[in-house]
C-alpha positions, 0 to 999 in steps of 0.5 A: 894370326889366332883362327879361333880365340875362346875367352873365359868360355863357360857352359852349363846344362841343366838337367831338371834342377841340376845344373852341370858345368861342361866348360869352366873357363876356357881361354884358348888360342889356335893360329893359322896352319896349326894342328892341335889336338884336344885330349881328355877323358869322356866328360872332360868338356873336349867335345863341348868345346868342338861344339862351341868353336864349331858354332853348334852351340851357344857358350853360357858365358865368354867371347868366340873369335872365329879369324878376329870376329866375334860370333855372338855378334854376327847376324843369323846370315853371317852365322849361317855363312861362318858354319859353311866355312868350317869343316867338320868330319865325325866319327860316324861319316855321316854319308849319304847312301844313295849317293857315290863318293864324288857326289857325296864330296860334290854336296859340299859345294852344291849347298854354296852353288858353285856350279856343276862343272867346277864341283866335279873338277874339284871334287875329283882332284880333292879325291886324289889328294885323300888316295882314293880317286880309284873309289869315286864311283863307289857307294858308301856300302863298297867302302871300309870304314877307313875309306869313308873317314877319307870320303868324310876328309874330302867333303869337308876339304871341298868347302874351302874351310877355315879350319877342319874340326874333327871328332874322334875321327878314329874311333871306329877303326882299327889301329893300321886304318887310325895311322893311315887316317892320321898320316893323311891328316898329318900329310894335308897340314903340311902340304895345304897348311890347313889348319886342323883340329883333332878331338881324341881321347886317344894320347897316339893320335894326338902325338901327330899333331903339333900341339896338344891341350889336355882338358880335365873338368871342363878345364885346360890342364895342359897346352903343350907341344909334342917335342915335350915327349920324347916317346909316343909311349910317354903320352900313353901316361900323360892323363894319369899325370894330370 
């Protein structure tokens, strides 16, 4: 079953009378429990495209599908209810301070009013799945970056998403912390079959998924799975190819 389904999908901006066309036609489908990742240099139309699955923006032109249903037809409240069934996490963490690990997990829920008990339940057990049910009641300040992107997983687990869609996930780590993360990733897909979307323009982080689609000029150029690289090397020259 397709999750996510883009047809024709285009989008321009304008910046004063010059109009730039970040999608080009994007025509995309991603099925329940795969995990893709989305490559391409800056400027490529990757993060654009997160955006308008993610129902941030709105596309110019072209069909979302979000499990079957177009969301240019759904009404504000069904909109609304559609964006708090996808779980992002970005490359910023986006925690809040004052608030410890659990509670900042246990925010995610609060905004769907499950009730105070079930979300400490809950909040602590996701904690566990992402390693660090030894960390709950420490603050953002007392965690590494790595600490925080698991903090960030945990929350955006927490709402019972659809889909994860991540944003450079590992941009602001170093390069044990970006395998750990990935691991982790890799290790809640197969166990939870949560289907995962990665936006990298790092080629390592997109070997651990499935599938990778490579966008160039706000374009698909290529949509393969990764038993077409022999080597994690291979993937280092895949941008140099396209």
């Amino acid at each position: 079953m397709a999750v996510i389904e883009t047809i024709n999908l285009k989008k321009f901006y304008s910046q004063g009378k010059i109009s730039i066309q970040a999608l080009a036609g994007v025509n995309a489908q991603i099925n329940e429990g795969e995990f893709v990742a989305i490559l391409g240099p800056s400027g490529s139309g990757k993060s654009t495209f997160l955006n308008m699955i993610g129902a941030l923006d709105k596309p110019t032109e072209g069909v979302i599908k979000l499990s079957g249903k177009d969301i240019s037809k759904m009404t504000k409240d069904e909109l609304a209810e559609q964006r708090q069934r996808i779980g992002f996490v970005f490359q910023s963490y986006n925690l809040i301070e004052r608030l410890n690990a659990l509670e900042n997990v246990e925010l995610a829920m609060s905004i769907q009013k499950i009730p105070r008990e079930e979300r400490r339940l809950k909040s602590q057990k996701i904690m566990s799945d992402v390693g660090l049910a030894d960390r709950s009641s420490h603050k953002p300040s007392e965690l590494s970056g790595g600490q925080k992107q698991r903090v960030a997983i945990a929350r955006a687990l927490a709402q019972d998403p659809y889909f994860l869609l991540l944003d450079e996930p590992t941009g602001n780590v170093d390069t044990r912390t970006r395998d750990d993360i990935m691991n982790l990733i890799n290790n809640l897909n197969s166990k939870f079959q949560t289907t995962i979307i990665i936006v990298t323009h790092d080629p390592i982080v997109a070997k651990y998924a499935h599938r990778t689609i490579y966008f160039l000029d706000g374009k698909i150029s290529q949509d393969i799975t990764v038993e077409e690289f022999e080597t994690p090397k291979d993937l280092l020259h895949v941008e140099e190819k396209i």
